[in-house]
C-alpha positions as CSV (number, residue, x, y, z in Angstrom):
1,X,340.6,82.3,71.1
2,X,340.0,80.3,74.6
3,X,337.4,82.8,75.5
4,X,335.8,82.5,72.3
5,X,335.7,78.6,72.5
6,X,334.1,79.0,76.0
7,X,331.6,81.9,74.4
8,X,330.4,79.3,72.3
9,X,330.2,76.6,74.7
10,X,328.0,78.3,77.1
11,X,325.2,79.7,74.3
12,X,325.1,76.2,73.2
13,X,324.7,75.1,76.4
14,X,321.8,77.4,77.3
15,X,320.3,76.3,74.1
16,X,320.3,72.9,74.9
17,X,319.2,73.6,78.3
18,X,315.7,76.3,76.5
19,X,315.4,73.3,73.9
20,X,314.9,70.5,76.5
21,X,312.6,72.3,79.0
22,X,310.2,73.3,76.1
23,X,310.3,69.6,74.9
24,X,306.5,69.7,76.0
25,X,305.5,72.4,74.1
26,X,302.8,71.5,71.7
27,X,303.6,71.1,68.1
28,X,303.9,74.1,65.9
29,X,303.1,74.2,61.9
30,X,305.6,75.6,59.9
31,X,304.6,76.8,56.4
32,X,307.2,77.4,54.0
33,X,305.7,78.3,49.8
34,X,303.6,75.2,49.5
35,X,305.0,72.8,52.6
36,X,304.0,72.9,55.1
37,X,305.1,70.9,58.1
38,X,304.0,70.2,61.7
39,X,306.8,69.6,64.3
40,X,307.9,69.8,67.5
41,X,309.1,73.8,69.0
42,X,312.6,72.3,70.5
43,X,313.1,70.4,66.4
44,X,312.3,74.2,65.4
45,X,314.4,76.0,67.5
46,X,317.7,73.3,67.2
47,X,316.3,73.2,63.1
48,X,316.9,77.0,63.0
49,X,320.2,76.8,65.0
50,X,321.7,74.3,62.7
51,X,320.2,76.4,59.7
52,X,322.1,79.6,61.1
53,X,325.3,77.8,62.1
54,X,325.3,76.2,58.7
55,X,324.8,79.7,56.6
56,X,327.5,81.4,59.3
57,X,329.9,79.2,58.1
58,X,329.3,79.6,54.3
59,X,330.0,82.9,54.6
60,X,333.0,82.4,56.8
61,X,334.4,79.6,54.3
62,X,333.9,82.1,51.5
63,X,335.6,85.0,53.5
64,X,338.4,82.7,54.0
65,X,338.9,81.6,50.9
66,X,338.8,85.4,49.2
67,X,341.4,86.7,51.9
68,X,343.4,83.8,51.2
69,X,343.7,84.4,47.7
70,X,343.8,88.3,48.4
71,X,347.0,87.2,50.3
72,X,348.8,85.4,47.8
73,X,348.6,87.7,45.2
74,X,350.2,90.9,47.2
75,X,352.6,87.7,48.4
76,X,353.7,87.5,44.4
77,X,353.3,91.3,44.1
78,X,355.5,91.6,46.5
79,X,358.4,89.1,45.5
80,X,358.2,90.5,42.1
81,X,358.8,94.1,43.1
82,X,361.3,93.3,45.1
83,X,363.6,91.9,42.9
């Protein structure tokens, strides 16, 4: 689990690092159905990273949750059949 944690801390860190030397980069327009918006490329890229973090753990939570439930029914399967 450490190396995991430290995994994660160094692709954050590089980044944070890519985000903040290509703060000068000129603004980008992002067109989405009918928005569109113009924005900076290191709001983009830490935009897209939040995004993605955000749907990574919906689909974790939800995982979670299933196996969870999955668990405690063979739990009361299991009491039951043993008795």
């Amino acid at each position: 689990m450490k190396i995991f944690l430290w995994i994660a801390f160094l692709i954050l860190a590089a980044i944070a690092i890519f985000a903040v030397q290509n703060s000068s980069a000129s603004m980008v327009t992002i067109k989405f159905l009918i928005w569109k918006f113009e924005t900076s490329l290191v709001y983009t890229i830490l935009g897209s990273i939040v995004l993605g973090i955000f749907l990574t753990l919906l689909f974790w939570i939800q995982r979670a949750i299933g196996t969870s439930l999955r668990k405690r029914e063979l739990s009361k399967e299991n009491r039951s059949g043993s008795s």
